[in-house]
N, C-alpha and C positions, 0 to 999 in steps of 0.2 A: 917055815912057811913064809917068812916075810922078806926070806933074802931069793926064795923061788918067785915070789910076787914081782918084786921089785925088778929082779933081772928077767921076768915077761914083761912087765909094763917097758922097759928100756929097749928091749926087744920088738915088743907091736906098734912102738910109737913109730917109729922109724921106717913098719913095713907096708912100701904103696898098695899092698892089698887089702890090708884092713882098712875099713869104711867106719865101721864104730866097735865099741868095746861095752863087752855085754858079761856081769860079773854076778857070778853066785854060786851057792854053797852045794857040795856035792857030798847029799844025805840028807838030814832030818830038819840042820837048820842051812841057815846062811852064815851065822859065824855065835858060836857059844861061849863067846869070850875066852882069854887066856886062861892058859892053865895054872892053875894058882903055885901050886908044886914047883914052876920054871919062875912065879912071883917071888917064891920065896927063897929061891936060890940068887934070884938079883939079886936081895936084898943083904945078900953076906957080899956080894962083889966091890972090888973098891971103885972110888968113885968117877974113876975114866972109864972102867969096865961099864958102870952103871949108867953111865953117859952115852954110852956106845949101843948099848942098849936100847933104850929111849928112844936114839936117832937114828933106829932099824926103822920102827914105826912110825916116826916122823917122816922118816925119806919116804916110804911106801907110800903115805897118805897123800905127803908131796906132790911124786908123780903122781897117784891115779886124781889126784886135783887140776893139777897142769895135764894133764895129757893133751893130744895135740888133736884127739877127736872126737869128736861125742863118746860121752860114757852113761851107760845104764844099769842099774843095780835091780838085780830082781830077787826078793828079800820075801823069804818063806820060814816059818819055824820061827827059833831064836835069834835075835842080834843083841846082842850085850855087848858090853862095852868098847872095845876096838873097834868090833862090827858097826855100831852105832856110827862111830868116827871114819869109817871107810862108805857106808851110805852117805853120809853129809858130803863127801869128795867129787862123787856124780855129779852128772848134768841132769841124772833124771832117775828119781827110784821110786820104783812101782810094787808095792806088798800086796802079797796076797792074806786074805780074810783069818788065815791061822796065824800071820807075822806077831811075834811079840818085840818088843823094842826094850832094852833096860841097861840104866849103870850102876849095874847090883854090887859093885868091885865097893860103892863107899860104903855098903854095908859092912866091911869088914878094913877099913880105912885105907884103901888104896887109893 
């Protein structure tokens, strides 16, 4: 998912037709946090692997921070933990009345 995000964001920045960038989740939530199962497969990776990693989701957040136009997050359902860190990226995020917000990852010490 993060390397389809990122190679859109590189993609719409660039194209004179987009006006702004309007970002949300397609289903229940807006982003239900990582899959813990791909956590724990990091976690045997050595440590350039697990670096590499990391800075999937750093670059992602990157761009949609920098982007070069207005950005809006429309945030339904769940946002846990990544998802929390992709709302904060916006120029503007707007939830609806069932939004829940959480970084439930340090219950379990990520």
């Amino acid at each position: 998912m993060l390397s389809a995000l990122t190679e859109g964001l590189v993609n719409l920045a660039s194209d004179n037709g987009v006006r702004c960038l309007i970002v949300r989740g397609a289903g229940k939530h807006f982003q239900a946090g990582a899959d813990i199962s791909w956590l724990a497969e990091v976690a045997s990776y050595t440590a350039a692997d697990g670096y590499a990693a990391g800075m999937a989701t750093t670059d992602a957040c990157r761009r949609l921070n920098e982007f070069p136009k207005p950005t809006i997050a429309l945030i339904h359902g769940a946002c846990f933990g990544g998802g929390c860190g992709f709302a904060c990226c916006v120029d503007v995020a707007l939830a609806t009345p069932d939004a829940v917000f959480g970084l439930t990852e340090v219950r379990i010490g990520v």
